[in-house]
CHARMM internal coordinates of N, CA and C (Angstrom, degrees):
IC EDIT
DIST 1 N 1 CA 1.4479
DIST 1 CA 1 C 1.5259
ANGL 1 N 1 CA 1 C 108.20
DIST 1 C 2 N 0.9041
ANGL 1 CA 1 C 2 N 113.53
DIHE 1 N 1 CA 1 C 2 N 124.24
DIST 2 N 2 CA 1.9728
ANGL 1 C 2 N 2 CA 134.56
DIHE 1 CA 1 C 2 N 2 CA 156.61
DIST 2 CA 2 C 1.3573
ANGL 2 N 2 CA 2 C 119.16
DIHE 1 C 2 N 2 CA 2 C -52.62
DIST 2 C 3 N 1.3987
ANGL 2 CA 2 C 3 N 104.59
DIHE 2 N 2 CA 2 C 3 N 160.61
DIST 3 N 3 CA 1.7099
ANGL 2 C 3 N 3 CA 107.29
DIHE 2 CA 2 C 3 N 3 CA 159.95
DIST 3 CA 3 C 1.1708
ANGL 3 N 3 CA 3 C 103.01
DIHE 2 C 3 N 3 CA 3 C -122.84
DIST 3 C 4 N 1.2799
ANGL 3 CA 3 C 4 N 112.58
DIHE 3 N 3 CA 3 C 4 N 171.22
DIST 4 N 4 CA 1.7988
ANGL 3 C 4 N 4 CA 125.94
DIHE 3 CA 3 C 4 N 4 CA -175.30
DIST 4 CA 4 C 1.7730
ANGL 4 N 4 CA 4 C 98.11
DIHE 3 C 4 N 4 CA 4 C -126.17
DIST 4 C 5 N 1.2867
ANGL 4 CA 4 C 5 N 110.79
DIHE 4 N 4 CA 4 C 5 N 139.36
DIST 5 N 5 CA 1.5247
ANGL 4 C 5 N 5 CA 116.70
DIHE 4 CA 4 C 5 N 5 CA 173.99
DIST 5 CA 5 C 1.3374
ANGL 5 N 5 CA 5 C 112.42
DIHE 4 C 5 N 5 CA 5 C -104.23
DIST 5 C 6 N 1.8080
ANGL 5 CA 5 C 6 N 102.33
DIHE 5 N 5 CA 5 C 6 N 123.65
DIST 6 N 6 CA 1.1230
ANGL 5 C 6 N 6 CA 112.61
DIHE 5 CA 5 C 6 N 6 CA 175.51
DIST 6 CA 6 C 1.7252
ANGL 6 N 6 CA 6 C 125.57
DIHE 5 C 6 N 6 CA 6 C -86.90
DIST 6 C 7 N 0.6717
ANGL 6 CA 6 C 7 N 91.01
DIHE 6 N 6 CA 6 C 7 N -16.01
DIST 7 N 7 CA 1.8625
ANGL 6 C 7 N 7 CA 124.52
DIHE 6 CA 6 C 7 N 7 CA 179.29
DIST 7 CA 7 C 1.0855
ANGL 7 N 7 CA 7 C 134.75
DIHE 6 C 7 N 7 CA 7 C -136.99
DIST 7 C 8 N 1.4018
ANGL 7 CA 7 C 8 N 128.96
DIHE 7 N 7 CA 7 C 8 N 148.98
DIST 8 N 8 CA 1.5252
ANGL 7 C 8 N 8 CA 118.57
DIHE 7 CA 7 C 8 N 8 CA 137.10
DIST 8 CA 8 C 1.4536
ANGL 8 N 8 CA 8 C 120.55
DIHE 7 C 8 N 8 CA 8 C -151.54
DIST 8 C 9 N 1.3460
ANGL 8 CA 8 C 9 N 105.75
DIHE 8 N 8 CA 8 C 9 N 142.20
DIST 9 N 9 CA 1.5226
ANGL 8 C 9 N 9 CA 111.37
DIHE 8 CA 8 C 9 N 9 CA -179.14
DIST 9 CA 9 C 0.9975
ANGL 9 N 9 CA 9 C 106.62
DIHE 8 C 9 N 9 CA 9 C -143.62
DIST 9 C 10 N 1.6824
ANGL 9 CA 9 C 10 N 114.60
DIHE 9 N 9 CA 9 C 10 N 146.87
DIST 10 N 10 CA 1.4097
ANGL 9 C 10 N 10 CA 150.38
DIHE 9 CA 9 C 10 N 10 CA 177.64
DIST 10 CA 10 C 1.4859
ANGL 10 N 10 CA 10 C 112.16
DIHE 9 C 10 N 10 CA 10 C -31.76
DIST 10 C 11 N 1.8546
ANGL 10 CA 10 C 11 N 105.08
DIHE 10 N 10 CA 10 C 11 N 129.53
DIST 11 N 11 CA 1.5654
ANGL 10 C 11 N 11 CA 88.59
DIHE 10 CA 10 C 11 N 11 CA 174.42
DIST 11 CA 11 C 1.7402
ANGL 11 N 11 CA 11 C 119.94
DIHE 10 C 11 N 11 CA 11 C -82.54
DIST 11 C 12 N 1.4323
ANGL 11 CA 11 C 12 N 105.66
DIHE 11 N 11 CA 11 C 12 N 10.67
DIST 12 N 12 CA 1.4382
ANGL 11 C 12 N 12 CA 109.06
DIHE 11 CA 11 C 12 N 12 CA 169.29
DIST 12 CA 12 C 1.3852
ANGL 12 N 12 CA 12 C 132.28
DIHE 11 C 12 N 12 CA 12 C -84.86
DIST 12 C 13 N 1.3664
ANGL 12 CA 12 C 13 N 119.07
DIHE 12 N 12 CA 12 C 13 N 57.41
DIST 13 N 13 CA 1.6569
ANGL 12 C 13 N 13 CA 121.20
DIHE 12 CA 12 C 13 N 13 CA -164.09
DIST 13 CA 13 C 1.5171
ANGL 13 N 13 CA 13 C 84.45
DIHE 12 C 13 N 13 CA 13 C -96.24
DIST 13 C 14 N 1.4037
ANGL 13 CA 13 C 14 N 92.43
DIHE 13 N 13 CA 13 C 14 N 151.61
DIST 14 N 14 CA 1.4461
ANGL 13 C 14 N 14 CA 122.34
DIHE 13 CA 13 C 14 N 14 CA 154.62
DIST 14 CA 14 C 1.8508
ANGL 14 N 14 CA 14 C 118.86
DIHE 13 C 14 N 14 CA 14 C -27.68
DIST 14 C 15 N 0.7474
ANGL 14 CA 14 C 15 N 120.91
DIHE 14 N 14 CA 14 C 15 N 130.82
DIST 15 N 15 CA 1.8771
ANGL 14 C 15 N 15 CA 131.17
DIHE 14 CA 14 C 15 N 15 CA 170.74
DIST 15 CA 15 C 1.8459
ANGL 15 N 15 CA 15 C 93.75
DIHE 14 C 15 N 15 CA 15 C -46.56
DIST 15 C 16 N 1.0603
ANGL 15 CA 15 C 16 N 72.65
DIHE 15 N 15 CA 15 C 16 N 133.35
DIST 16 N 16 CA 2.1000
ANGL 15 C 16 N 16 CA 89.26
DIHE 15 CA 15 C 16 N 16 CA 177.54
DIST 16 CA 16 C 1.2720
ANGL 16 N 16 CA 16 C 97.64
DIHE 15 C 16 N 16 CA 16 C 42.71
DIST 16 C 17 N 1.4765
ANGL 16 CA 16 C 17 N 129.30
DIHE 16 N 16 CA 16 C 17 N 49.23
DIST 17 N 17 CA 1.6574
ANGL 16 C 17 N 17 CA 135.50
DIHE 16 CA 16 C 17 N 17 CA 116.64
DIST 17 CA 17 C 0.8515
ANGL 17 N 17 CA 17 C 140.27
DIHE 16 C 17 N 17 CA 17 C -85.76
DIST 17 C 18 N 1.2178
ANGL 17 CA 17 C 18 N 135.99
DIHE 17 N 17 CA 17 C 18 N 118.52
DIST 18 N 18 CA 1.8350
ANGL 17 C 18 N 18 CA 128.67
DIHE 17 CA 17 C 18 N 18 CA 170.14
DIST 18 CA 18 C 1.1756
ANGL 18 N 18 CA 18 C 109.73
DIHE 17 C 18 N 18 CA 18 C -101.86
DIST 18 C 19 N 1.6801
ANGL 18 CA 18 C 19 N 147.65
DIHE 18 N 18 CA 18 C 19 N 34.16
DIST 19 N 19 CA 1.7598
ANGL 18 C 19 N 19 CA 128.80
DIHE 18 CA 18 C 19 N 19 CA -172.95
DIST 19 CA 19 C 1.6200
ANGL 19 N 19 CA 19 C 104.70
DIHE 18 C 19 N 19 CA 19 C -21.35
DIST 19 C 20 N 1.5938
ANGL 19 CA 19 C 20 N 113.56
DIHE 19 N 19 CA 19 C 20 N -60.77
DIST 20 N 20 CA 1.6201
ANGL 19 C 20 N 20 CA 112.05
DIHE 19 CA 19 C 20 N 20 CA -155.04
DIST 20 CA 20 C 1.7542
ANGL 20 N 20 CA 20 C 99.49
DIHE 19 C 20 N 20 CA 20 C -44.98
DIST 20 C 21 N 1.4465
ANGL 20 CA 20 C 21 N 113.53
DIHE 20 N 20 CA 20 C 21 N -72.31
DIST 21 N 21 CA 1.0258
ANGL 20 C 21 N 21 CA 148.79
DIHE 20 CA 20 C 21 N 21 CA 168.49
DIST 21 CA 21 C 1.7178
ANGL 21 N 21 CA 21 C 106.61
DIHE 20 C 21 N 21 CA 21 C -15.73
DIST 21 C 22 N 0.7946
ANGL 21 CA 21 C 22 N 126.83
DIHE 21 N 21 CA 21 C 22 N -72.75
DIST 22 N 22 CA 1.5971
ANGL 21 C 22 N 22 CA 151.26
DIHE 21 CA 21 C 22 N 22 CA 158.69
DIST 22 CA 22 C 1.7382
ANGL 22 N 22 CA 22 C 91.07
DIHE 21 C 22 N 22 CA 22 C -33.95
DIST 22 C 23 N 1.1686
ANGL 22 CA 22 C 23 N 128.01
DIHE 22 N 22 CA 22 C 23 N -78.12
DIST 23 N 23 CA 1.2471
ANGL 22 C 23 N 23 CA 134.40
DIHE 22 CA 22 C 23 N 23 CA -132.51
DIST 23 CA 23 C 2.1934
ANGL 23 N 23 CA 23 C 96.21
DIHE 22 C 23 N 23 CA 23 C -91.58
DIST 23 C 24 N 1.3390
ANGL 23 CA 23 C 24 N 82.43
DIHE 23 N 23 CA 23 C 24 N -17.35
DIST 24 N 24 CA 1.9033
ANGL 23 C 24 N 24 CA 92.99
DIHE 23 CA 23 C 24 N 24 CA 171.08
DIST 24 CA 24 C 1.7083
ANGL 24 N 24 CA 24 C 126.15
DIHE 23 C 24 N 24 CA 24 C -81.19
DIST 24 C 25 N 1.8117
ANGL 24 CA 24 C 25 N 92.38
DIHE 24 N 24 CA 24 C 25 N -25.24
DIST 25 N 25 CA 1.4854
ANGL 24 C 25 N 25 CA 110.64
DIHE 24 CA 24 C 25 N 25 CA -166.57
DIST 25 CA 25 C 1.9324
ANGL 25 N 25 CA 25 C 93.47
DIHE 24 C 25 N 25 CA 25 C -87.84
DIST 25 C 26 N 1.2949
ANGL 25 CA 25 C 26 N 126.04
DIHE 25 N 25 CA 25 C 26 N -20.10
DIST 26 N 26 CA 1.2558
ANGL 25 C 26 N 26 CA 144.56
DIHE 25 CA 25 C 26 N 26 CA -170.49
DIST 26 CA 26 C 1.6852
ANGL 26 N 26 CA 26 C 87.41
DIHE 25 C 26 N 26 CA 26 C -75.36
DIST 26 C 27 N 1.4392
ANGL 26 CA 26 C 27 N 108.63
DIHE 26 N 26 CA 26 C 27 N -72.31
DIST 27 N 27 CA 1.4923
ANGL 26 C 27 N 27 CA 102.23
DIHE 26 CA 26 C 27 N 27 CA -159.30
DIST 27 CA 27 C 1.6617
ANGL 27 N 27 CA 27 C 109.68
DIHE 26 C 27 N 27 CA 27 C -74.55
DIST 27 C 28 N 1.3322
ANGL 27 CA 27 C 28 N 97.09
DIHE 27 N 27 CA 27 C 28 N -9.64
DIST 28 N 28 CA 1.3452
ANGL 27 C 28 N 28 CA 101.94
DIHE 27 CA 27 C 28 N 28 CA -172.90
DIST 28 CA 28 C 2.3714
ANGL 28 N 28 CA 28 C 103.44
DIHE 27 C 28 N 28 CA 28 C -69.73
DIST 28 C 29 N 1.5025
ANGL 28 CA 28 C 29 N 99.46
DIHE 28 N 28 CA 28 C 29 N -44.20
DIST 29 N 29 CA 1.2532
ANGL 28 C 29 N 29 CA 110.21
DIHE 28 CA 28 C 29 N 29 CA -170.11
DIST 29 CA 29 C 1.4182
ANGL 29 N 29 CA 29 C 102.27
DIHE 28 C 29 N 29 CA 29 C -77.28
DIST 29 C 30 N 1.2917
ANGL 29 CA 29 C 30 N 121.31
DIHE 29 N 29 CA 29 C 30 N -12.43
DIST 30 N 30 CA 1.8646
ANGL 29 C 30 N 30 CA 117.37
DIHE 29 CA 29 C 30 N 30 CA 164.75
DIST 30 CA 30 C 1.5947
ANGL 30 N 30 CA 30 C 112.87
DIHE 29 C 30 N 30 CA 30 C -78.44
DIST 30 C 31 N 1.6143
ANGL 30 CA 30 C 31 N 117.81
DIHE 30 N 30 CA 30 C 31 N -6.23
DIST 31 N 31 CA 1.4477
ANGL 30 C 31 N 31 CA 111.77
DIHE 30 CA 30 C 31 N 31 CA 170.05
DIST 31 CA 31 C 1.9337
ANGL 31 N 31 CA 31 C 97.64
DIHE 30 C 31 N 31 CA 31 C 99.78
DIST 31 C 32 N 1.0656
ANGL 31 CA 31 C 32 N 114.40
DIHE 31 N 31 CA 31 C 32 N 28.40
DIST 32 N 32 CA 1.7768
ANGL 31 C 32 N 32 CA 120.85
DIHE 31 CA 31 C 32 N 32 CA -176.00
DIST 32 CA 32 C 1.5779
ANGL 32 N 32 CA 32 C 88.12
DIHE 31 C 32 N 32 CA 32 C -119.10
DIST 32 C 33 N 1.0284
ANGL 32 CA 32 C 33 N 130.44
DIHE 32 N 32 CA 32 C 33 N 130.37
DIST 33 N 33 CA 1.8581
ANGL 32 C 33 N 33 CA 146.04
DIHE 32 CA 32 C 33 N 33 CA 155.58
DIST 33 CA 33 C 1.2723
ANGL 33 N 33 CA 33 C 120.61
DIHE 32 C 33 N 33 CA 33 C -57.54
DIST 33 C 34 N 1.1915
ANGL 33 CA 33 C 34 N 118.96
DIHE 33 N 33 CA 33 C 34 N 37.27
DIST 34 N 34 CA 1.5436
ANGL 33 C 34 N 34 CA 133.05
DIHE 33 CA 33 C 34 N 34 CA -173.94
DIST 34 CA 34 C 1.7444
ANGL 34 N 34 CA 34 C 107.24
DIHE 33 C 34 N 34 CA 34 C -64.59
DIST 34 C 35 N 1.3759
ANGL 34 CA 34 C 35 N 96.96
DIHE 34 N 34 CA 34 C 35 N 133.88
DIST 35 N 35 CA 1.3296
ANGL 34 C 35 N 35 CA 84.94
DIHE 34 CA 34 C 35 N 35 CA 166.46
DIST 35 CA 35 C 1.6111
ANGL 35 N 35 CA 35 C 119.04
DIHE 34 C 35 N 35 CA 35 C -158.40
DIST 35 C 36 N 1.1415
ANGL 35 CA 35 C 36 N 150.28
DIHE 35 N 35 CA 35 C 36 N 155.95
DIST 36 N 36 CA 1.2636
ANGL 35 C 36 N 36 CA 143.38
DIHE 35 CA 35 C 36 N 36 CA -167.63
DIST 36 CA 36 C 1.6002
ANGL 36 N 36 CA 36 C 119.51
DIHE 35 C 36 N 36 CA 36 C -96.56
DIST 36 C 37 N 1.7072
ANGL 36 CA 36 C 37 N 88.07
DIHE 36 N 36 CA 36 C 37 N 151.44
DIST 37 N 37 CA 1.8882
ANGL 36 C 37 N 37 CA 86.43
DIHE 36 CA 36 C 37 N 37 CA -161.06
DIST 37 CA 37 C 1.3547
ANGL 37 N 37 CA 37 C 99.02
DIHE 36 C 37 N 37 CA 37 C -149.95
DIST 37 C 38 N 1.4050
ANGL 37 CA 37 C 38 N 133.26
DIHE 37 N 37 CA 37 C 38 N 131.68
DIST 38 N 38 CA 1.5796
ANGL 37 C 38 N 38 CA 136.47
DIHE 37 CA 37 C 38 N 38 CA 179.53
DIST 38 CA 38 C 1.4128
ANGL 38 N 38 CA 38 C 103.25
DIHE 37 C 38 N 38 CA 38 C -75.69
DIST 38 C 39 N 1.6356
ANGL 38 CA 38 C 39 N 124.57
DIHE 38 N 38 CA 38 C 39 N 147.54
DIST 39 N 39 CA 1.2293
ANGL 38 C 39 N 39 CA 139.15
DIHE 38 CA 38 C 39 N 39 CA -174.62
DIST 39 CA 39 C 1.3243
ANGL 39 N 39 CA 39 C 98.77
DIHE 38 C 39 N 39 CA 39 C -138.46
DIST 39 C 40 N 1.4560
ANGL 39 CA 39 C 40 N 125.76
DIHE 39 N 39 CA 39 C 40 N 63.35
DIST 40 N 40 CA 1.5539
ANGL 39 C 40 N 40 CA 131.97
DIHE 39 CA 39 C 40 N 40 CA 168.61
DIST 40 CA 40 C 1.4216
ANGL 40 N 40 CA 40 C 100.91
DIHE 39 C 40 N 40 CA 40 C -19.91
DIST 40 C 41 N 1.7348
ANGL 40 CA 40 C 41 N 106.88
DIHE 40 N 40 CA 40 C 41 N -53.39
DIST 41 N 41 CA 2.0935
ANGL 40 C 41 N 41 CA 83.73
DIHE 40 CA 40 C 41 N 41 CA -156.65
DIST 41 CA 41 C 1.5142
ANGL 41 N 41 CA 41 C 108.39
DIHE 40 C 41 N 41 CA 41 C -54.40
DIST 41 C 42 N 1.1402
ANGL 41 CA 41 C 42 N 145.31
DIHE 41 N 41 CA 41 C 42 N -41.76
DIST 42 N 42 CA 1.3760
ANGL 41 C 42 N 42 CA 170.97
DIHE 41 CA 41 C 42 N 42 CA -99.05
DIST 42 CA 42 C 1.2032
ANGL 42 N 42 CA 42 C 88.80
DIHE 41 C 42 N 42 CA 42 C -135.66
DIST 42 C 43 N 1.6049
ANGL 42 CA 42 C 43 N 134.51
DIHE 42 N 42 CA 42 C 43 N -57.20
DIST 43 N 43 CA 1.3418
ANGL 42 C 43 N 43 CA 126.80
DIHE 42 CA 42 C 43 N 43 CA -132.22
DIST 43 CA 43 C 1.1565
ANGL 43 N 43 CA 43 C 144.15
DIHE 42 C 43 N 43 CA 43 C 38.06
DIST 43 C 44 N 1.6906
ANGL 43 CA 43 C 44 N 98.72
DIHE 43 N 43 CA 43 C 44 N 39.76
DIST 44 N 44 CA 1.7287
ANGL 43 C 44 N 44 CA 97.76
DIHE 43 CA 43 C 44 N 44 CA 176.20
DIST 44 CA 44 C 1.8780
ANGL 44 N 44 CA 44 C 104.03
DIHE 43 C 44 N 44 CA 44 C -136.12
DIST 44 C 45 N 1.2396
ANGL 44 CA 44 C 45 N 112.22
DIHE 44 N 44 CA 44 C 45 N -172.95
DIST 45 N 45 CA 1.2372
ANGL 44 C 45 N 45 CA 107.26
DIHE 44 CA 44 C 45 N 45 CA -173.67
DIST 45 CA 45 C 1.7555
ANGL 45 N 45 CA 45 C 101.29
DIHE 44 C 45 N 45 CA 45 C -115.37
DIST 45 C 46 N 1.0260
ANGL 45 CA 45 C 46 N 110.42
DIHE 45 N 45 CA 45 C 46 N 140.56
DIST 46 N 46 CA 1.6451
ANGL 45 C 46 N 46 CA 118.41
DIHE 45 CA 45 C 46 N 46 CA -172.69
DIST 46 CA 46 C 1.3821
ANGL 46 N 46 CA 46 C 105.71
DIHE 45 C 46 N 46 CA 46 C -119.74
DIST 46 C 47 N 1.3301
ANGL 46 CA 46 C 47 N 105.27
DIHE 46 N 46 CA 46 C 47 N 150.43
DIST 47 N 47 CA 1.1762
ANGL 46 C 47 N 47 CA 104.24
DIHE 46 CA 46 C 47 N 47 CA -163.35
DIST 47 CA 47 C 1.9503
ANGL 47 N 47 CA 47 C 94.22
DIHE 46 C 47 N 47 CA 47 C -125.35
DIST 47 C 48 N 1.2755
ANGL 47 CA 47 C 48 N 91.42
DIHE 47 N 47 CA 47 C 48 N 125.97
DIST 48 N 48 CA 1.4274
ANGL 47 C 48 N 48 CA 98.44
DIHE 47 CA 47 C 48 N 48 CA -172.71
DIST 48 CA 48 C 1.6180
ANGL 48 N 48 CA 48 C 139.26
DIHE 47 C 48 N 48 CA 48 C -115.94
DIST 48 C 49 N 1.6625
ANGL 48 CA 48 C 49 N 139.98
DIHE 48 N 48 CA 48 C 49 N 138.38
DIST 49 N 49 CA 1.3804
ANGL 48 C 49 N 49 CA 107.88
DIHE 48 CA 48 C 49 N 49 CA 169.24
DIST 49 CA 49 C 1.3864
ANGL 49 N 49 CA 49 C 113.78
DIHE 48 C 49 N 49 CA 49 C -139.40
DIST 49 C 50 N 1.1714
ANGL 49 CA 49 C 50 N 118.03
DIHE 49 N 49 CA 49 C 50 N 164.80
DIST 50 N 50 CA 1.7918
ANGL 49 C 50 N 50 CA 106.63
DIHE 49 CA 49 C 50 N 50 CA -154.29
DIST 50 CA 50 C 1.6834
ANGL 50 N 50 CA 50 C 116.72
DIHE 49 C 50 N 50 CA 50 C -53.29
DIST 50 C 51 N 0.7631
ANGL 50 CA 50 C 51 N 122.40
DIHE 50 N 50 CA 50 C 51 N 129.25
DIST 51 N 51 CA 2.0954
ANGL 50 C 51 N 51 CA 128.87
DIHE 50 CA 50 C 51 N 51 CA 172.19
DIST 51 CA 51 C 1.6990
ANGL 51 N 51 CA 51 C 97.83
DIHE 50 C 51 N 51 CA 51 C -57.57
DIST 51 C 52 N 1.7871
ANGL 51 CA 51 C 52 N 88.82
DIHE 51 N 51 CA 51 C 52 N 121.77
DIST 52 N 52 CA 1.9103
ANGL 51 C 52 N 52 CA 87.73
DIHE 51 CA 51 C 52 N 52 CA 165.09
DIST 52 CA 52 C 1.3552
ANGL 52 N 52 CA 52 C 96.39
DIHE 51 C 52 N 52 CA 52 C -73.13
DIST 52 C 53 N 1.2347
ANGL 52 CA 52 C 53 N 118.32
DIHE 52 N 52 CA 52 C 53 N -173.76
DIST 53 N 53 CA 1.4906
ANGL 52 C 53 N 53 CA 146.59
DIHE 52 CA 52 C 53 N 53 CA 151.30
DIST 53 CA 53 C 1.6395
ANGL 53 N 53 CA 53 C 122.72
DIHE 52 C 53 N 53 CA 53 C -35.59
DIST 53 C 54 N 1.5418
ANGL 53 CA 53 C 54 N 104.16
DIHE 53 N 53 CA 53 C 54 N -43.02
DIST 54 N 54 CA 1.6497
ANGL 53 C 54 N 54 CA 116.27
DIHE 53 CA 53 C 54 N 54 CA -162.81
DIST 54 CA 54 C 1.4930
ANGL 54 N 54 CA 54 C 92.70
DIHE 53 C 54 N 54 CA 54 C -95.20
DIST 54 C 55 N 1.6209
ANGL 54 CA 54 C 55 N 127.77
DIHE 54 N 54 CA 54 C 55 N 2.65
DIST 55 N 55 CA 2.0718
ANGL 54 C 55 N 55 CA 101.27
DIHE 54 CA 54 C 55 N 55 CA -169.45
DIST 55 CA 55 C 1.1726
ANGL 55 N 55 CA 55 C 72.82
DIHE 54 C 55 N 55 CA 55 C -119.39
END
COOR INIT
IC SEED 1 N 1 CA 1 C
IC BUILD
């Protein structure tokens, strides 16, 4: 099984920012399994939740 990306943002936020973090705890409290994951090539943090079968 896969994940699907719902986001992505820069690992350059501001000191005592989290967007990814923030924006995971959001989908997380609508009942979606979101969760955050570093993408070195990219350098940003993605925010992710598992791929059904059908996307």
């Amino acid at each position: 099984m896969g994940t699907k990306v719902l986001e992505q943002f820069p690992a350059g936020a501001p000191r005592g920012s989290w967007p990814a973090e923030e924006y995971a705890a959001r989908r997380r409290a609508e009942g979606e399994p979101a969760a955050v994951v570093m993408d070195l090539e990219s350098d940003a943090f993605l925010v992710v939740v598992p791929a059904h079968e059908n996307d």
